[in-house]
Every structure is written in structure tokens, then in C-alpha cells.
C-alpha positions in Angstrom: 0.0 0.0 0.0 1.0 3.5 -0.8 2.3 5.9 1.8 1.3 3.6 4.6 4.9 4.6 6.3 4.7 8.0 6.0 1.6 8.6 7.1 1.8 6.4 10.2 4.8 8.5 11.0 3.0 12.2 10.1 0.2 11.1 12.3 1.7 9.0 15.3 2.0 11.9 18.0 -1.7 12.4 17.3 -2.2 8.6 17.7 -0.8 8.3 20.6 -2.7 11.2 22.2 -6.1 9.2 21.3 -5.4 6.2 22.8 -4.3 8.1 25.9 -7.6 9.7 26.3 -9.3 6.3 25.6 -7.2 4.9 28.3 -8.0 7.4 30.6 -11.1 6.1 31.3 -11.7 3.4 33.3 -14.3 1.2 32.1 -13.8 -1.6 34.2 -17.0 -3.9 33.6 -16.4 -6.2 36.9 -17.4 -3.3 39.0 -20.9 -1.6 38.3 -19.0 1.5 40.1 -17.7 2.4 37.1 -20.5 1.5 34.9 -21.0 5.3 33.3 -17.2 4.7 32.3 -18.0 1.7 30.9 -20.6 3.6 29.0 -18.5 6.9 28.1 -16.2 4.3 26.7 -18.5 2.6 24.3 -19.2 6.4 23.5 -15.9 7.4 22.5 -15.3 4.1 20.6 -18.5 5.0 18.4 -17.3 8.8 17.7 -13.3 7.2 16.9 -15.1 4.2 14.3 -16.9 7.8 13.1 -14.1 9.6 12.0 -11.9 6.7 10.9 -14.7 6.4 7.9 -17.3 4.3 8.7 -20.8 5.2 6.7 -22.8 3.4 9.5 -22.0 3.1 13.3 -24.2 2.6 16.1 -24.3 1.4 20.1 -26.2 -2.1 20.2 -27.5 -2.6 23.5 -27.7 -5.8 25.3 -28.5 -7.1 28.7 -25.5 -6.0 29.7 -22.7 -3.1 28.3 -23.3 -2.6 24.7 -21.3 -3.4 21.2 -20.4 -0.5 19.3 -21.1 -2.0 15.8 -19.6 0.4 12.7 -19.4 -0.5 8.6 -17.8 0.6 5.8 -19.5 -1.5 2.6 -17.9 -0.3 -1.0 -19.0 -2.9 -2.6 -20.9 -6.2 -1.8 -19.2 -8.2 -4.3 -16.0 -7.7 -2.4 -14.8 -9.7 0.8 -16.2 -8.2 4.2 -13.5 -8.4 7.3 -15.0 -8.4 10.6 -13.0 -6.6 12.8 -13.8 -7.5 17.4 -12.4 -5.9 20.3 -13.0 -5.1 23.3 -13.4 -1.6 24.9 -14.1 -2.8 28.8 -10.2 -3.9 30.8 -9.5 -5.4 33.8 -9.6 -4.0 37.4 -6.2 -2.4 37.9 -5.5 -3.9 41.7 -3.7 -3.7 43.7 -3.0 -0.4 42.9 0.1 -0.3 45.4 2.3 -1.9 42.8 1.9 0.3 40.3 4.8 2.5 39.4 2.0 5.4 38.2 -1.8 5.7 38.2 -3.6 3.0 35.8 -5.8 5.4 34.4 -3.5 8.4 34.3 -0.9 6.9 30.8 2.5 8.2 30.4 4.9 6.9 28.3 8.2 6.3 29.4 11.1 3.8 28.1 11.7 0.1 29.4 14.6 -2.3 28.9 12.4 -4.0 26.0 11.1 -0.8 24.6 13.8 2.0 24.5 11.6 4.4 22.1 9.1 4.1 25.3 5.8 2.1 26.2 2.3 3.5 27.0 1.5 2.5 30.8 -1.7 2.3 31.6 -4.6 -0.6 32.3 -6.1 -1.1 29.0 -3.1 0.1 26.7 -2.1 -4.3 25.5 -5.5 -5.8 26.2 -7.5 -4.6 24.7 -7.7 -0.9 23.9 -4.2 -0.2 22.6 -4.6 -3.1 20.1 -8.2 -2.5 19.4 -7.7 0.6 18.8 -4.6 0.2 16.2 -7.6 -1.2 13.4 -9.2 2.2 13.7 -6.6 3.7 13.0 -5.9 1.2 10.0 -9.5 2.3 8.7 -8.9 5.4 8.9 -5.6 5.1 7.1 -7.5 3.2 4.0 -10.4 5.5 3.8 -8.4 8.9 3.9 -5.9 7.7 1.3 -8.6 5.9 -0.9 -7.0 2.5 -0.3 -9.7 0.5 1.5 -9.9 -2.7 -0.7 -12.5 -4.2 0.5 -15.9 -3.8 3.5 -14.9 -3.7 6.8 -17.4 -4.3 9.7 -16.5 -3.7 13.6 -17.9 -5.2 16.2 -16.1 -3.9 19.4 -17.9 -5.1 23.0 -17.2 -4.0 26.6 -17.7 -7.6 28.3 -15.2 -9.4 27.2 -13.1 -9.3 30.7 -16.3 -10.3 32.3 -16.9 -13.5 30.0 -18.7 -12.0 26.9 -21.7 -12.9 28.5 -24.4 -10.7 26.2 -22.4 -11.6 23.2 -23.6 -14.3 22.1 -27.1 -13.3 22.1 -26.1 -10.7 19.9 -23.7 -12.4 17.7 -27.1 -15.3 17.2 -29.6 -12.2 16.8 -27.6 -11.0 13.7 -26.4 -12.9 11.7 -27.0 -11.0 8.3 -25.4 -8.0 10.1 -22.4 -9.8 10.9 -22.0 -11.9 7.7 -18.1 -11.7 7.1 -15.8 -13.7 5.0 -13.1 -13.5 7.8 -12.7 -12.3 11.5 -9.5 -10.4 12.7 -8.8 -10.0 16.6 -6.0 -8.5 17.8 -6.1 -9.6 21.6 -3.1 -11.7 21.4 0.6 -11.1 21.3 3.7 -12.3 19.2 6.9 -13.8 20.5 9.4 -11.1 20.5 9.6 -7.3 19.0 12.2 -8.9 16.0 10.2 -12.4 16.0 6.7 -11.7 14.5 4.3 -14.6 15.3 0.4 -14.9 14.7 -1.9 -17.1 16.9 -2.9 -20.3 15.5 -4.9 -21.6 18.7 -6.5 -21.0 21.9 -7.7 -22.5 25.1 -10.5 -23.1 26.2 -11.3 -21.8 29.8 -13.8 -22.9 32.6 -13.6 -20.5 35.9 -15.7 -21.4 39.3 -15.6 -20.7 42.3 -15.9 -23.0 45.8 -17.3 -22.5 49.2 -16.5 -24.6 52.3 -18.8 -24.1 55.1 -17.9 -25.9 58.5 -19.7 -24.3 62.0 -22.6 -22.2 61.7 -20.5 -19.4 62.9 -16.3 -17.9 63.9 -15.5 -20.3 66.4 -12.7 -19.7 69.4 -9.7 -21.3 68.1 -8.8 -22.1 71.6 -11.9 -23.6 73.3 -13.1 -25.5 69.7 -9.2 -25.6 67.7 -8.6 -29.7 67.3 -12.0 -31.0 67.5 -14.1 -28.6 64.4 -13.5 -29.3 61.0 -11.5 -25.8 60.0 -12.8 -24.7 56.7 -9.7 -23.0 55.9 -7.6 -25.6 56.2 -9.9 -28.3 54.2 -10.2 -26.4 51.0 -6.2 -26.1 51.6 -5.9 -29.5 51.9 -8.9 -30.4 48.8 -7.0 -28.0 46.8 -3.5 -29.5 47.0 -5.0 -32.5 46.4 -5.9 -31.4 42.2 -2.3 -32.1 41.2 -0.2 -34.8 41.5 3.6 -35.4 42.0 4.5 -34.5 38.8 1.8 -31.9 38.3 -1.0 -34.0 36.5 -4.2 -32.7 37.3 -6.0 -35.9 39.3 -9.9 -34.9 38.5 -11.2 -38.2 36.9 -12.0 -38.2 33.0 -10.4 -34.0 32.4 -7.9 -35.8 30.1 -10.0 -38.0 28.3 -10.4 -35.5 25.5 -7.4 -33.8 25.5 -5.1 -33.3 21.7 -1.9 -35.2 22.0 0.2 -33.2 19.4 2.1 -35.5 17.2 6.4 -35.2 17.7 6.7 -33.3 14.4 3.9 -30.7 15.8 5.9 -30.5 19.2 9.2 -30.2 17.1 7.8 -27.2 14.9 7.0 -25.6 18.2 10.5 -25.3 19.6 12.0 -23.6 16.9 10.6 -20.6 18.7 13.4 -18.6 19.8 13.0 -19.1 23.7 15.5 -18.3 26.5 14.8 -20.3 30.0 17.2 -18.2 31.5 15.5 -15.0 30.5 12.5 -16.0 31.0 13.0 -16.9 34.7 15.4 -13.9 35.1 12.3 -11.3 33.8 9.8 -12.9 36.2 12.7 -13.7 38.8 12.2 -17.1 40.0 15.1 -19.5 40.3 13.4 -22.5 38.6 10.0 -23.4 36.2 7.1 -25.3 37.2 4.9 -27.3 35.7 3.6 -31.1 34.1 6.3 -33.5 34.0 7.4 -34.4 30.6 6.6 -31.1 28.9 8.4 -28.0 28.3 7.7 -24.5 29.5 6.4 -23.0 26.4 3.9 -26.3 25.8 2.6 -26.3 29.6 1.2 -23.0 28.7 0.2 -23.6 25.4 -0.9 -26.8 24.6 -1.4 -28.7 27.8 -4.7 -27.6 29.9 -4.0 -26.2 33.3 -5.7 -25.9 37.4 -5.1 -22.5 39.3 -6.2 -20.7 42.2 -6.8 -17.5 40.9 -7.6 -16.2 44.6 -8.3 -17.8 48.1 -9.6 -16.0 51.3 -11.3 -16.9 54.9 -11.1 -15.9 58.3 -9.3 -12.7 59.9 -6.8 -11.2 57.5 -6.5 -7.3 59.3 -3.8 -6.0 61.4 -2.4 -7.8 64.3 -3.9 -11.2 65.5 -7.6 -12.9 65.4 -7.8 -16.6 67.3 -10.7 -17.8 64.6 -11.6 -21.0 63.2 -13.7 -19.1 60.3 -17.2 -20.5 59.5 -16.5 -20.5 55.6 -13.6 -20.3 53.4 -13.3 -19.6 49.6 -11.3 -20.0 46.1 -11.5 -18.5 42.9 -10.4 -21.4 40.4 -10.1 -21.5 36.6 -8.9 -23.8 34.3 -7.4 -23.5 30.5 -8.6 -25.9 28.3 -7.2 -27.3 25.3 -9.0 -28.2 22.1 -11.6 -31.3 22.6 -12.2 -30.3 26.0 -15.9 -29.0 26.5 -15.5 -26.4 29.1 -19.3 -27.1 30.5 -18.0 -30.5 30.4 -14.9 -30.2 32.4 -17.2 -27.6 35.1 -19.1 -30.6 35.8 -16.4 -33.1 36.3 -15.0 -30.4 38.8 -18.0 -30.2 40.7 -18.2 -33.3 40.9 -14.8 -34.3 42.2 -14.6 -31.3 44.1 -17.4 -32.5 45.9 -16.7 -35.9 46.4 -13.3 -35.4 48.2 -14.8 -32.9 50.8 -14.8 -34.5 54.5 -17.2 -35.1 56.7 -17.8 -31.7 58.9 -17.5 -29.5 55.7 -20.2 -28.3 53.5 -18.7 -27.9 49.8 -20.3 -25.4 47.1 -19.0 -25.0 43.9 -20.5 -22.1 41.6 -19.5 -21.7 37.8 -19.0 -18.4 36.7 -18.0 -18.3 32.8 -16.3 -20.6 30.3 -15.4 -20.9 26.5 -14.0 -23.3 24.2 -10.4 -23.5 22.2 -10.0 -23.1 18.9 -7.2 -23.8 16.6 -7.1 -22.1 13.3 -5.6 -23.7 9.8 -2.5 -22.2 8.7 -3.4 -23.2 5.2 -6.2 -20.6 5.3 -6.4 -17.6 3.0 -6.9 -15.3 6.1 -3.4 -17.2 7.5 -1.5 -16.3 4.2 -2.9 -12.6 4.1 -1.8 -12.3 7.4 1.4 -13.5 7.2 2.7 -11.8 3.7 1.3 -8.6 6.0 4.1 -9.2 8.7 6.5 -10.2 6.6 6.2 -7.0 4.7 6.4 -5.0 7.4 9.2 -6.8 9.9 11.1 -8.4 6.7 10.4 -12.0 7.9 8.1 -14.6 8.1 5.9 -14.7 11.3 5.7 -18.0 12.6 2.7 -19.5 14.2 1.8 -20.1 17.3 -0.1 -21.4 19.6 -1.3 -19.3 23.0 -2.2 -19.8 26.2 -4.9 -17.6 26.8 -8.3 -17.9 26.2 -10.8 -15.7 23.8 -13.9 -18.0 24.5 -16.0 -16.2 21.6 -13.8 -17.2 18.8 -15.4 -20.8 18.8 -18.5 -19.3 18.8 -18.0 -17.3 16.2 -17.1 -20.1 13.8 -20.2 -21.7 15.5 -22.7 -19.3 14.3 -21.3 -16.7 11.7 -19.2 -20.0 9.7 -15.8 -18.1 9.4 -12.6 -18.6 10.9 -10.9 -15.8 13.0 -6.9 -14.6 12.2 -5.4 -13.5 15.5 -2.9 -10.9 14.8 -1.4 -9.9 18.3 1.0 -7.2 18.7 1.9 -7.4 22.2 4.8 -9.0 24.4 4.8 -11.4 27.2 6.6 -8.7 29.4 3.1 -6.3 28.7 1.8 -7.5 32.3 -1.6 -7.6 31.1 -4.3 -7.9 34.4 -0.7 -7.2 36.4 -0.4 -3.9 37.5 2.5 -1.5 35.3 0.3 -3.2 32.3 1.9 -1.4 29.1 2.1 -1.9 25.5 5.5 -0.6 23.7 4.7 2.6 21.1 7.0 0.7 18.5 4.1 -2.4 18.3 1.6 0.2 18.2 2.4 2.2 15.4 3.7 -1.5 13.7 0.3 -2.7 14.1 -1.5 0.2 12.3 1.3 0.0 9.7 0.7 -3.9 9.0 -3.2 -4.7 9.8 -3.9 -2.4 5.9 -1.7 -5.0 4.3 -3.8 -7.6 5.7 -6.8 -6.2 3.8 -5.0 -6.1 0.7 -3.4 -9.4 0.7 -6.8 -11.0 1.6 -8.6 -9.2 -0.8 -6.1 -10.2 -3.7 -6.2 -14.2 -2.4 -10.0 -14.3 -2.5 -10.7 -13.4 -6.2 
């Protein structure tokens, strides 16, 4: 494309200063506190999609936040790319670690990104890199370039599990009638190693409650002879994993995709340092399933954590309880085959089965998706990569993830296209970590590259 260079560099201060403003907000959709930022956000999104070019944009309500939904269509015999996002971020706790306020950006240099990096909650996942394909469109329409239609569809649930979404995404089909889907919630493996996302897990979060006495007991007069709630779900916790880190819940890896030795060999030709990568999250040693390596325990092979656990006095100075209840916040990634409503129940039901006598064990599911793998043989795969390797000078390789985008499956599900994931972001972002941050360098990349995606996929389709 012509110019695509030069006018990413004329226009990157002002660039910059519209994503700050975006970032400034805080439309954190976990807490209904901020649930008039949530809707100033969706706002701002539909004025940007606006004056990037679109002919039609409008705010969809749902049961929840809304989608800001915007189209550009030149011409119906062309191929239509479906462009999500997400405008809503994580909370930014605990706020003590930051280094500046989450929703106050400034952009200051880091080992990994000398020309500087924006901090702020929000600037990787998802609003930086959402925001880089508006600035693509509005690129393509200003210069006369856009090759084909180009539909957004940019939500503000997706930290909360995308709940409304579906409902939406089944209501409109015709609306949403695409040839392809590009995201850009995912990252790539280093700054000089472009990479795009071939898969995803799948994810199923719940959380359990352990109920022992009807009320705080005297750790004195009742300590010893009262089931402590606390230290059950401790105990029924540890008990998930094995020695060697195999996850012991009956029948979760009945399903699971043994990748064949040439797949797992294709996989390590990533560049990958074990030194560095311990040495950037400083631990003296990895941890993990026995027989794998680091990069295929979170990529390929499905996981159990406690996301967060809590019971009983935790304020200044000392409490002698033995708490009535304790809790935990669990979540697993799943791996393609694996039927996260599936794997919820198998968890319930183990979790439930190993709970002593004296203890009362609830177990609530909260949200969950399925993994997806995407065919590098696609035409949406080959646009995408002929689009990095124009602009870093080298073939991207694929990959696959660890995260989880649970409404990718579904999208193939009901709108019968298959999604190219074309991250920008690092591992060293700290995205849902406080100090989150995405590098100006893979920002301005991204708006130079996603515009050759359009083109390439445009020219493969006729």
C-alpha cells in the first residue's frame, strides 16, 4: 500500500494522544461503580469508528454493556472483514504496585522498549490493540486504499466472559455476515520475531465455598476438635495435582489433543530463552507437568489454578478464629476437545466428592469458553502472514497461545468463518498485572501492518 509509512509517522503523535484519552477512562465492567465509564467508553469508541470512515456506526444494547457495531460497505461483491475488540479492561488492583496511576498513561522507556511504552490498564488488552484497526481504517479510507468492506464489532464484556455476546452475535447474523474475523487480543513472541496465533484454550472459571460451623469459632476452646474450613479447602485444593503436576480430577484428560512429535518439534523452533524467562519474572526455577516443556505447559497442555483464596481474619495484628466458611477462585485452561461445560461438571463433581465429613462444599460456575485452533493453510493465514512479513522483513511463525478468547469458537459456531489472530503485544506487557503497558514501536507496527492484511486477503479471495 501506498504511503502507509509516512503517514503512520505524520500522524503518530496524534495517535498516541487518542489512545491516551481512551485509556483514561476506566471502564472496568467487573465493577458496576464504574458503569457510566463503561458507557463513556463505548461512546468514545462510536465517535473514533466515526471519524476513521465508517458510513454506519451505532451502540447495540444488550442485557449487559453494549457493542459499538460500525461499517464501511464499497461494494458487496468484495470480501467483508470483521474486525472485534473489546473496549471494557481489567480492574487495575492492587494499585500499590503500580509504578504510576492505571488510568493516568504516560509513556516512558523500558529495557524492552527504549523508544518508550504507553503505561496504563487497558493500553495491551484490549484498547491499545483494538484501537490500532481504527486507525488502519482510517488510514484506507483517507488515502482511498480501502480494498474491501470492513465491519467492527467492538464489545465492553469481554473481561467479564462476553456474556451478552452471544445473544447478539445469534440475533444478527445478516449484520455480521463476514468472510473473515481479525482480533487483535493476542501477542507475538518477541519485538524482532513476528508470530500470529494459531490456537487458543479453552477456559472454565468457578468458584468453591466450604462451610464448617454455623459461625467464627474460638480457636482455643473448639481448635482440634471442628472441621477448620480453611484448612480443608487447603488440603482439597493440593490435592488437584499430582507429584508431577498432573491434574488428578477423573476423566479431564480423556479429550485432551496429543500433538504429534513433528507438531511439538515445529513448536520449539521458537526462539526461547529459560534463562531470560525466569530472570524477567525472577524465579530460580520453572514449574509445571512433568514431561513437557515450558512453552507447551502454557500452550498446549490444559492447566488448574487458584486465581484467589480467602477466609477468616486477614487485618492488622492477630484474630484466634476458626472461620465458618472459606473460599477460592479457580479456573482452568482448556485445550481443544475439551468441553469447558464438560470439564465444570467433572470439577464439581470431584470437588465434591473429596470434601470430609464436617464441611459443606459449594461450587458455583461463573464463565467458560472453548479453544479453537485455526488452519495455517487458510487464505486469512497467508494474508496475514505476507502482511508481517512485509512489514518486519520476515516470516511470522505460528503459534499457539495460552490464553483464552472464548467467543472465537462461537464465532465459527454461528457466523461459519474462521478468526486470524494478529497480536502485537509482548509477554513482558503484564496484562491484568499492575504497570500493564504496550511498547509505542508495536503500536504504530500494528496500524502500519493490519492495511496490508486487507489487501493481501482481498487479492487471495478473487
Amino acid at each position: 500500500m501506498e504511503n502507509i509509512q509516512s503517514y503512520v509517522n505524520q500522524h503518530k503523535d496524534r495517535f498516541l494522544s487518542e489512545l491516551i484519552e481512551l485509556l483514561k477512562i476506566p471502564s472496568i465492567s467487573a465493577d458496576s461503580a464504574y458503569k457510566k465509564d463503561v458507557l463513556s467508553t463505548a461512546e468514545a469508541v462510536k465517535t473514533q469508528l466515526e471519524a476513521a470512515g465508517c458510513d454506519l456506526v451505532e451502540i447495540c444494547e444488550t442485557n449487559g454493556y453494549p457493542i459499538v457495531y460500525g461499517e464501511k460497505i464499497i461494494d458487496k461483491n468484495l470480501p467483508t472483514v470483521l474486525v472485534y475488540g473489546h473496549y471494557d479492561v481489567q480492574p487495575p488492583d492492587p494499585l500499590e504496585l503500580w509504578t504510576s496511576p492505571p488510568f493516568e498513561p504516560v509513556i516512558k522507556p523500558t529495557e524492552l522498549h527504549p523508544e518508550g511504552a504507553i503505561f496504563a490498564r487497558g493500553a495491551c488488552d484490549d484498547k491499545g490493540q483494538m484501537y490500532m484497526h481504527v486507525k488502519a481504517m482510517e488510514f484506507m479510507t483517507n488515502t482511498n486504499q480501502l480494498p474491501c468492506n470492513v465491519k467492527f464489532m467492538i464489545e465492553g464484556e469481554e473481561e467479564v466472559g462476553s456474556e451478552n455476546l452471544g445473544d447478539f452475535v445469534k440475533a444478527n447474523h445478516e449484520k455480521l455476515k463476514n468472510d473473515v474475523i481479525l482480533i487483535s487480543d493476542t501477542g507475538m513472541i518477541a519485538k524482532d520475531v513476528p508470530s500470529i496465533t494459531t490456537g487458543l484454550r479453552g477456559l472454565s472459571y468457578v468458584e468453591v465455598e466450604v462451610t464448617g460451623p454455623n459461625r467464627d469459632l474460638h480457636s482455643g476452646l473448639y481448635g482440634g476438635a471442628v472441621a477448620n474450613p480453611i484448612n480443608v479447602l487447603t488440603k482439597m485444593i493440593a490435592s488437584l495435582h499430582d507429584d508431577n503436576n498432573h491434574i488428578t480430577i477423573p476423566g479431564f484428560y480423556d479429550k485432551v489433543e496429543e500433538l504429534s512429535k513433528e507438531e511439538r518439534a515445529q513448536m520449539a523452533k521458537a526462539p526461547f530463552s529459560l534463562e531470560n524467562y525466569k530472570k524477567a519474572l525472577d524465579i530460580d526455577a520453572v514449574y509445571g507437568e512433568e514431561g513437557y516443556t515450558t512453552n507447551e505447559r502454557n500452550s498446549i497442555r490444559p492447566t488448574l489454578d487458584v486465581n484467589g483464596i480467602w477466609g477468616g481474619y486477614i487485618g492488622e495484628g492477630a484474630k484466634t478464629v476458626i472461620a465458618s466458611k472459606a473460599y477460592a477462585k479457580i479456573s482452568m485452561r482448556l485445550v481443544p476437545n475439551q468441553d469447558w461445560k464438560e470439564i465444570t461438571d467433572l470439577f464439581k463433581s470431584h470437588f465434591e466428592s473429596i470434601a470430609p465429613a464436617g464441611v459443606k462444599v459449594k461450587v458455583t460456575p461463573h464463565h467458560g469458553g472453548q479453544g479453537y485452533v485455526t488452519p495455517i493453510d487458510s487464505i486469512g493465514y497467508q494474508a496475514a502472514s505476507k502482511a508481517y512479513s512485509d512489514t518486519f522483513g520476515k516470516t511470522p511463525i505460528p503459534q499457539r497461545s495460552g490464553g483464552s478468547i472464548p467467543i472465537v469458537a462461537l464465532f465459527e459456531q454461528e457466523l461459519k468463518s474462521k478468526t486470524i489472530l494478529m497480536g502485537f503485544g509482548l509477554d513482558s506487557d503484564a496484562i491484568h498485572s499492575p504497570n500493564e503497558h504496550f511498547g509505542v514501536w508495536n503500536y504504530l507496527k500494528g496500524i502500519e501492518t493490519i492495511p496490508l492484511f486487507y489487501k493481501y486477503f482481498t487479492e487471495l479471495s478473487k
